[in-house]
N, C-alpha and C positions, 0 to 999 in steps of 0.2 A: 504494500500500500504506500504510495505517494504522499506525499505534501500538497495541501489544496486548499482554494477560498471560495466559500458560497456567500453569496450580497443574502442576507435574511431577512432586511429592512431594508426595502427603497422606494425613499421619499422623492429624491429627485437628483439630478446631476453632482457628482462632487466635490464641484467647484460653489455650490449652492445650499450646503447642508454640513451638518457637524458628522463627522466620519468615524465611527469605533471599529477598533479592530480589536478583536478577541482572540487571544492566543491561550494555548492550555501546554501545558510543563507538566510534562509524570505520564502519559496517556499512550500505552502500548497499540501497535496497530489493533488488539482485544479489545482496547478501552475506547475505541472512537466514539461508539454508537453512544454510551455511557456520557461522556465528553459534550457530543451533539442533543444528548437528551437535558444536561445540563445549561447548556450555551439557552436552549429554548425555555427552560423553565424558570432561568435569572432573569432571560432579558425580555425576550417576547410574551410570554406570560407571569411577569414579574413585574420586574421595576416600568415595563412602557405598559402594562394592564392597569396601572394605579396611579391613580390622584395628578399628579402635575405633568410625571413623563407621561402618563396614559394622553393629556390634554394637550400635549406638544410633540408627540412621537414623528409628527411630518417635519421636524426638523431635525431628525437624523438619520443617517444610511447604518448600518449593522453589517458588518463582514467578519461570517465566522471563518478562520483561521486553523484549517486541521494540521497540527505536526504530529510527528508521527515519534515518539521515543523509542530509545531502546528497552528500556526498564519503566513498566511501570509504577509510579509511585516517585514523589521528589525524594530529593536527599533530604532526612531527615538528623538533626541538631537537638542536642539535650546541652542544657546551661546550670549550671550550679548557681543559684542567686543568691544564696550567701542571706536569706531573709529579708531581703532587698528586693520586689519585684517590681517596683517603677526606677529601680537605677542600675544601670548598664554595667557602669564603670566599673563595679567590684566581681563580676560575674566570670566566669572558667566554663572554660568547656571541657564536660563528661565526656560527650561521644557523637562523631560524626558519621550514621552510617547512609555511604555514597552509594546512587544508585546514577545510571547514564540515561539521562533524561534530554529533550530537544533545546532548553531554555538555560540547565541548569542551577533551579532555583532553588534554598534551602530553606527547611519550613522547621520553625523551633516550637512553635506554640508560647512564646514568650513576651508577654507586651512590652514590655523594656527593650526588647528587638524588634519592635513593631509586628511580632507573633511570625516574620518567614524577612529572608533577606538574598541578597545579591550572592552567584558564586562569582567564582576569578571573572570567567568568560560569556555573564548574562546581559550584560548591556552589549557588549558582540553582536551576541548569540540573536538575542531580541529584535536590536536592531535591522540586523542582515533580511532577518525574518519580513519585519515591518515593510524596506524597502522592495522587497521582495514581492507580496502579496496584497499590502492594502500601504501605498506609497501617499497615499493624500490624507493619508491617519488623522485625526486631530484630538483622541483619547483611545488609551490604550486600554484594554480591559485584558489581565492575566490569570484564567483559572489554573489553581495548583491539582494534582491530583495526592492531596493531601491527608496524612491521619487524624485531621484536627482542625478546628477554626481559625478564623482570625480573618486579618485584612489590611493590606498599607496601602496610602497613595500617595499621590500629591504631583501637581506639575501635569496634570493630562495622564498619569499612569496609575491607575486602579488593580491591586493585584489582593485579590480572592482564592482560599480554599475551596475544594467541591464542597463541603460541607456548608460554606455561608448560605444565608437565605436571601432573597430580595430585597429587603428592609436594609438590610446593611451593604448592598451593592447599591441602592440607590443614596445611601447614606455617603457612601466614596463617592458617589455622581455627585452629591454637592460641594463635595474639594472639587472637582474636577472638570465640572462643567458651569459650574455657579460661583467659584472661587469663594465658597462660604469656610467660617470657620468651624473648628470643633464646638460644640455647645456643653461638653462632659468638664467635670472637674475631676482633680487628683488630686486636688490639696496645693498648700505653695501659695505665694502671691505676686500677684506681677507685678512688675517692675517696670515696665517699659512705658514708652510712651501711647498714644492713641493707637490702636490698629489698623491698619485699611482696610480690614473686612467689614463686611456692614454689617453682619450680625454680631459683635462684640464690641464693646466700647469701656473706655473709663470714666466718661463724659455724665455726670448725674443730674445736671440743667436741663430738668424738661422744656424750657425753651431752644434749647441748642439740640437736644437729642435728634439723635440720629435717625436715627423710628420715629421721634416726635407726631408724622401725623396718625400714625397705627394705635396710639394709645390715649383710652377713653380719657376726657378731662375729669373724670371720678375718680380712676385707677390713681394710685398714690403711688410716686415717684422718689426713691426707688420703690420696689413692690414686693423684695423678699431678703432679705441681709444674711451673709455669712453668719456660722454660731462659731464659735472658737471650738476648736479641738475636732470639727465635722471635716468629711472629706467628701460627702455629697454637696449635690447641687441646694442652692437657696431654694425652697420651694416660696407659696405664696406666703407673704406676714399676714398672722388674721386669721378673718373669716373670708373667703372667698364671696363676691356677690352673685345674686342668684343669676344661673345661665350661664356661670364664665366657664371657657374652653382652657382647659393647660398648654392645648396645642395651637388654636385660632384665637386668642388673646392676647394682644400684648403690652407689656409691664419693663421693668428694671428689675432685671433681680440677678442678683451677686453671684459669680460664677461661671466661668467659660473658659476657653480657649485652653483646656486641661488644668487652669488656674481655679483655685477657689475662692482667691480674694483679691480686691480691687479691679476688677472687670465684671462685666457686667454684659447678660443677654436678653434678647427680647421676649423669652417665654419661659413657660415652664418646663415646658418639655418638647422641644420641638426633634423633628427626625434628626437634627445634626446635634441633638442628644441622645436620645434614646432608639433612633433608627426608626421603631415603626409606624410612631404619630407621623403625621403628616407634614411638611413642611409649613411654620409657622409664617406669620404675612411678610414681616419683613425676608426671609430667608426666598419665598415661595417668587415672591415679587422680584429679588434679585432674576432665579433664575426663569422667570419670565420676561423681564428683560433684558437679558444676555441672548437669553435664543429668540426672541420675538424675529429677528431678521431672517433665521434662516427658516420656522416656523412655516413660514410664507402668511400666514393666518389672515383674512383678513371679514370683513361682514358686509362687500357685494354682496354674495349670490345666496338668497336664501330662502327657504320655504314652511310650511308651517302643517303641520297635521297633529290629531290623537293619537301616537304608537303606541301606546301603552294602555287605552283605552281608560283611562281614568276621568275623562270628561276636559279635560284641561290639552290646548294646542301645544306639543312642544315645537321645538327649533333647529331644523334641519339648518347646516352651513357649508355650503362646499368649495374648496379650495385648490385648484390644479388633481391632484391623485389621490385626496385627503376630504372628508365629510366630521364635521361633530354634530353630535346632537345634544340637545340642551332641555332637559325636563325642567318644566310651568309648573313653581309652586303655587302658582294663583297670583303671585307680585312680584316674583323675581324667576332670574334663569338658571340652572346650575348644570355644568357639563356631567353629561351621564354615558356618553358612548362616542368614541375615536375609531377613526377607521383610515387606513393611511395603505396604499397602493389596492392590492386584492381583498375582496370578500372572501369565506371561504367559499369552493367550489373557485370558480372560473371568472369571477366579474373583477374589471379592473377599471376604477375611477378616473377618470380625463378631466382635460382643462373644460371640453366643449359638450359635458355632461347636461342633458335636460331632465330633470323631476316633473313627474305629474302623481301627485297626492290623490288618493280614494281606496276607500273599505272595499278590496276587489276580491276578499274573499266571505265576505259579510259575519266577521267575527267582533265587529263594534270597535277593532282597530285599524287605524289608516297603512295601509301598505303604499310602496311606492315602487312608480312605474320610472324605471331611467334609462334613457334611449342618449345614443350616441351615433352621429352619422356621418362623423367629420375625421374624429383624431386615428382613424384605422382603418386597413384596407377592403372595411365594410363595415355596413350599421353594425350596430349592436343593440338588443333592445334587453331591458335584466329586470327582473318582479321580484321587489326586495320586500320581505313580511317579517315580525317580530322575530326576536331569537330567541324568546321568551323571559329576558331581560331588559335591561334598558335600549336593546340596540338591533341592529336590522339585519336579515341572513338573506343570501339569494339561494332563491327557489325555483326559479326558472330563467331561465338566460336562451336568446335567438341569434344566431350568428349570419347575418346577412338576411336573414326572412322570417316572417311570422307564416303561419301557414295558409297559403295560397295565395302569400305577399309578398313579392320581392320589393324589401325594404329599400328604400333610394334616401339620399343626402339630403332633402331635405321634407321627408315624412313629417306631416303634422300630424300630433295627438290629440287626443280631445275626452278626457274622462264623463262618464255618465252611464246609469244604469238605465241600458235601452229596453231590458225585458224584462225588468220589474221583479229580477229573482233576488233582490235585496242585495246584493253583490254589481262595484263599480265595472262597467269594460268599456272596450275603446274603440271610437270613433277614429278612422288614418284617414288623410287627406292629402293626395301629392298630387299636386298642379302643375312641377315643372323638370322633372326629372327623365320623364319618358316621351318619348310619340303620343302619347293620350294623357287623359286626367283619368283620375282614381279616387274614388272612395270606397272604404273600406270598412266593417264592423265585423268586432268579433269579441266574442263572453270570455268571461273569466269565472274559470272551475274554482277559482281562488288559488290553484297551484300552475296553473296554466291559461291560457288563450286559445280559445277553439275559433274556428273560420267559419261566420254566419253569412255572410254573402260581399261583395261589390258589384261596384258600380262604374262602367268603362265610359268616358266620356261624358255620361247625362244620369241626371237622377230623374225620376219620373217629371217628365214636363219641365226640365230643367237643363238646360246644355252647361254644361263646365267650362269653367275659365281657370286661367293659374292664378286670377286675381281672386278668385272664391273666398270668401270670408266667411266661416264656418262658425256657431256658437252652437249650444248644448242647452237646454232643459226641457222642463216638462209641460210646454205650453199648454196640452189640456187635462192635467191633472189625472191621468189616470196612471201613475207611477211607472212609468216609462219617460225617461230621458228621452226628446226627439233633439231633430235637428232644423236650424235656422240658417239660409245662408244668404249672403249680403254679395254685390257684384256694383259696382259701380264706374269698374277703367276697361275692362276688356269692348262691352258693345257700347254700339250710339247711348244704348239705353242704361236708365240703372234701373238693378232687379233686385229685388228681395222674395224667397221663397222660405215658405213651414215644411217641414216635411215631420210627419207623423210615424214615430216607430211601432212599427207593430211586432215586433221584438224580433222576427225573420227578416226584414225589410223597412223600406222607407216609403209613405205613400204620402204624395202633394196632397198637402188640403188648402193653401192659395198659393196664389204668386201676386205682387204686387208690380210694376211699371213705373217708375217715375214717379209716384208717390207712393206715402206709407203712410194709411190713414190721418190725412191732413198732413203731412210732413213730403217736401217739397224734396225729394232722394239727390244728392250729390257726391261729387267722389270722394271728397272729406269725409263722407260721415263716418263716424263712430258709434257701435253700438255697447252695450253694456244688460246684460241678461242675469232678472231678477223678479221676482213676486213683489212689487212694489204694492199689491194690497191686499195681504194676507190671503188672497181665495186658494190656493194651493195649485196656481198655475203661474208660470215663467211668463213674465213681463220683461217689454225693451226700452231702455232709455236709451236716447240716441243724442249726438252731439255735432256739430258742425262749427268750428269756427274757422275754417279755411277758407271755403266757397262766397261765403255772403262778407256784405258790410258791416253786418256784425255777431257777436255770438247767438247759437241758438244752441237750449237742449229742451227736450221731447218728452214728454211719458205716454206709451202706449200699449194698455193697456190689450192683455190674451184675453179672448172670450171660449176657445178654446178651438175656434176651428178659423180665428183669423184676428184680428187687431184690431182697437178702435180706439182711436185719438181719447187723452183725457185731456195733457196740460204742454202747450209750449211755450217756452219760457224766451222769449227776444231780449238778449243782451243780458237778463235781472234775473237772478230768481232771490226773491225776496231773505236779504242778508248778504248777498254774494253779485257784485257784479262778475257777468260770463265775460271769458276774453281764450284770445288765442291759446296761451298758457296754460290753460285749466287742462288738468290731469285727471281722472275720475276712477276710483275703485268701486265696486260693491259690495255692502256690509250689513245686516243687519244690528244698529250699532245702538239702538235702545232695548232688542232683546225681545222686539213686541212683535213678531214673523211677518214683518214688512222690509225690505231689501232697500236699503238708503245709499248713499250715494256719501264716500271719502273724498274730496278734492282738493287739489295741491297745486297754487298757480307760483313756483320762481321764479318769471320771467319777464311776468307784464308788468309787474308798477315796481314801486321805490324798497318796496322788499319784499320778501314771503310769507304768502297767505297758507293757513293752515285750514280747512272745514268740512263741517259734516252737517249734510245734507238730508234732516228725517223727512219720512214720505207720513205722511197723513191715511194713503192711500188714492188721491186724490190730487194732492199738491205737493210742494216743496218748502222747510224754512231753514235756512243756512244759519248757523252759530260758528265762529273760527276763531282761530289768533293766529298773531302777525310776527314776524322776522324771529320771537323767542317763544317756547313750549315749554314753559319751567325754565331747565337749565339748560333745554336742547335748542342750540341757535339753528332756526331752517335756511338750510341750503341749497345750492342750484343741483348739487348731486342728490340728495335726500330721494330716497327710494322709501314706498312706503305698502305694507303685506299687511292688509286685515285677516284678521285671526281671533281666537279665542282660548286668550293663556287664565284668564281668570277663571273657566267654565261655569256652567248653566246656560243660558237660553244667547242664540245670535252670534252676533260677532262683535263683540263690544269694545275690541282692542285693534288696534294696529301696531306694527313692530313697523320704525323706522331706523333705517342703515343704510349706511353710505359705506366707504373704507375703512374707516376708524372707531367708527361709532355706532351704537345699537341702543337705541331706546323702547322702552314699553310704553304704550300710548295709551290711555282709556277716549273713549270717543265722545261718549256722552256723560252733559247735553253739549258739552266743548271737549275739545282735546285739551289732557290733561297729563302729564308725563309721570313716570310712576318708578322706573328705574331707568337710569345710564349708567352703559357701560363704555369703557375705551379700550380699545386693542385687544382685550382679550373677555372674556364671560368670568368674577369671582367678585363674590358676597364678601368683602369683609366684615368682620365685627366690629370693627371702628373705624374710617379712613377710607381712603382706595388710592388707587395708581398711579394717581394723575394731582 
């Protein structure tokens, strides 16, 4: 058996990303598999399955490193410590017994030696190796094949027993990639000046402190004092108040850097004390800020559904090869599931990734349809459904065609349950890909898509155009999702057609010409599909401000077998002047199952309008705010996704994001901001990032 490298994690190019290389010492050609079962269990379902690497794992590549020894097992070292085990200096050695290993590294079990050390020829040996197989390195990670625990690092090189656990490999990750300090004491007192680690300090001026904004103006400064003669950490002085975390709290308290006195750390127990709490804010913060760049992370592209079915929207976010999702406590967001190049099975995440959200197997949680038709040498279309925790498994995957589809670049989807089996499927639409047009339907078994018919050129009564503009609902109420479609640049004329699903098919029940019940059809127009009055049939609002001399929007109301004018609005609708600019979402954003109207003008006047627009059922009244949302200043980027992170009745929230930022919106009876976040998704208990 050979020397060899597998990439295990890849986020992206490695000129783009932090680079591990794992190399293992002591491991006979016997011991690979053992070796390879370890590399997976520290890194992949270890330290990047949990809390912070779990939430930034797309900033790093993983290349595991097989060498092949001759002897398994390191050289192992016995020390006489003389009853001294924190001091080197007076220590002898018992007995070295040498074994021929690929790194040559010696493992003592002795924390005064840092529990394993260097032989003659392991920075060589190591090295050679490094340039050899993973030359763009930027931390080293070394398993020993060792009798015993321990762990050294420091500088980018993490060296590990098979015996360690996760907890304390991620605990080396914050030497290593976070440049945090130790948070453990051993008694002693420092001497030195300030540290430049950010999580230790001498500094006791909670005006000057370091942490300053991470800690409550309650918490009492310092928060826990050395005792004389203790060689543990300060805990809390006191009674603790109610709610506080040891680990997400932060304080003063006496103890750090293996010192016990006169320095000083920001928790009680954070993982670069104790390894398996969780990185405390200030520690967590650093290393979120260190890797934010390579991260890629950012809150473009995002989407919103129930995966979990609890009644509340979470937050789908996708970034190049990389997806987080973010479970809705009702007010805030909290990252719950990472996913960084492949799902299991065969799907692999792209830049040019589209999501389309709906319950397609009708288990009262939202699955997700994601089609790709760009970054490969064919579509790809993947049906991702719970994995029965926080997070999404694929369940079926199409390589270039769905059945009786050959998928083209640029396939549109369209969610909607056309046959009424309580279960979402999908509507395909390509208008320019082939010699004809196409439309397509076909159900969802919930573990697949079966092929219910198309349609080559014309739907009944209907000729196709590539400019077809497709929408979805249930204009007449009998729980079937139909189809509506809009044409206004292909012919002389503009068309608008219903088409009524009869769950095998589509059957015209009108066409309209050059108008749409009282509304004047032009190539501008914009439509917008919604029940704007409760009857339990899909209504159109429609928008124009291209065509005319000045803004117009529409309510036109389904009767269920065609449309009839209720309300158009010329330039006003009462609260809101219409202009160019206006953006239009639909929401039902009071909760009372009438489809209201989000609107978002950055463009037209002296700054940005924010508003929501309730339906009566009959009419419109606009309530907004201008250039600030609370703390959220509107922008000309500001993208904005109604949803429902609060749950119960509607869609009462919208999540806006841009690159940086992500806020929670309440809608009614005004928008009203409720959380911001910046560059990344975390609750602190006191402070935040920025």
């Amino acid at each position: 058996m050979a020397d060899s490298v597998t990439q295990i994690l890849a986020s992206g190019p490695v000129g783009t990303k932090q680079n591990i290389a794992v190399l293992g010492d002591g491991f006979a050609a016997g011991d690979q598999t053992a070796y390879n079962t370890k590399v997976d269990d520290l890194l992949i379902k270890g330290v990047f399955a949990h809390d912070y690497f779990m939430e930034d794992k797309s900033a790093f590549n993983i290349f595991r490193v097989n060498l092949i020894s001759k002897e398994s097992v390191v050289t192992v070292r016995k020390y006489d410590e003389h009853g001294t085990s924190t001091n080197p200096a007076d220590d002898t050695i018992i007995s070295t017994t040498v074994h021929d290993t690929a790194l040559g590294y010696i493992w003592s079990g002795s924390w005064a030696h840092c529990w394993l050390e260097e032989g003659a020829n392991t920075a060589t040996l190591r090295n050679a190796a490094l340039a050899k197989w993973v030359p763009d390195f930027d931390l080293v990670v070394v398993i020993l094949n060792a009798p015993g625990g321990g762990g050294c690092g420091g500088g980018g090189l993490q060296v590990v027993t098979i015996t360690s656990d996760w907890a304390t490999m991620a605990h080396e990750f914050g030497h290593g990639t976070g440049g945090l300090a130790d948070e453990y004491c051993k008694g002693g007192k420092w001497t030195s000046g300030e540290p430049d680690r950010v999580n230790v300090t001498v500094n006791k001026n909670r005006a000057t402190l370091k942490w300053g904004k991470f800690v409550n103006p309650s918490t009492p400064v310092p928060t826990g004092a050395f005792t004389a003669g203790s060689t543990t950490c300060a805990p809390y002085a006191g009674t603790k108040p109610p709610g506080w975390s040891d680990s997400d709290d932060a304080g003063l308290f006496e103890g750090g850097s293996t010192k016990s006195e006169a320095i000083y750390r920001p928790a009680v127990n954070c993982r670069m004390r104790g390894n398996s709490p969780p990185y405390c804010p200030v520690c967590y913060t650093e290393m979120k800020r260190r890797q934010d760049p390579y991260a890629g992370h950012t809150f473009r592209h995002c989407v919103a559904g129930d995966f979990d079915g609890d009644g509340r929207d979470e937050l789908l976010v996708h970034d190049g090869n990389s997806i987080l999702i973010h479970h809705s406590t009702g007010s805030t967001y909290e990252v719950a599931f990472s996913s960084v190049g492949r799902l299991p099975v065969t799907w692999q995440f792209a830049s040019d990734d589209q999501f389309f959200v709906g319950d397609f197997n009708g288990d009262g949680k939202d699955e997700v349809v994601v089609y790709n038709g760009t970054n490969w040498d064919k579509p790809f279309l993947g049906l991702l459904a719970s994995d029965g925790g926080s997070g999404l498994k694929l369940v079926a995957v199409y390589n270039g065609a769905l059945p009786n589809w050959n998928m083209g670049r640029h396939d549109q989807f369209f969610v909607g349950d056309f046959n009424g089996a309580g279960k979402d499927d999908l509507y395909v639409f390509n208008g320019t890909d082939w010699s004809k047009k196409w439309v397509g339907m076909f159900s969802c078994t919930g573990t697949a898509f079966t092929f219910v018919t198309r349609f080559e050129n014309s739907l009944p009564n209907w000729q196709m155009g590539a400019h077809d503009q497709l929408y979805v609902g249930d204009f007449d109420g009998d729980g079937k999702d139909d189809l509506m479609v809009f044409n206004g640049t292909d012919w002389t004329n503009r068309w608008f057609g219903m088409f009524k699903s009869t769950g095998a098919g589509l059957q015209q029940t009108v066409l309209y010409k050059d108008s749409l019940a009282g509304w004047n059809m032009a190539k501008g127009d914009k439509h917008f599909i919604g029940d704007f009055d409760g009857d339990g049939k899909a209504d159109v609002y429609v928008s124009n401000a291209a065509d005319w001399n000045m803004s117009y929007l529409g309510m036109m109301k389904s009767t269920g077998t065609g449309l009839s004018g209720v309300k158009v609005y010329n330039g006003e609708v009462p609260g809101w002047k219409l202009s160019k600019g206006d953006r239009f979402h639909v929401a039902d954003t009071d909760g009372n199952g009438k489809a209201d109207l989000v609107v978002y003008n950055a463009t037209s006047w002296e700054t940005q309008f924010l508003g929501t627009m309730t339906s009566s059922g009959t009419a419109l009244n606009c309530q907004w705010k201008k250039d600030w949302v609370g703390e959220w200043n509107l922008g000309a980027t500001d993208e904005f996704l109604p949803c429902n992170y609060q749950g119960g009745a509607g869609q009462p929230n919208v999540v806006v994001h841009n690159r940086d930022w992500l806020g929670m919106m309440k809608t009614a009876p005004t928008p009203t901001l409720q959380r911001l976040y910046y560059r990344w998704v975390h609750n602190y208990r006191h402070g935040r990032n920025w």
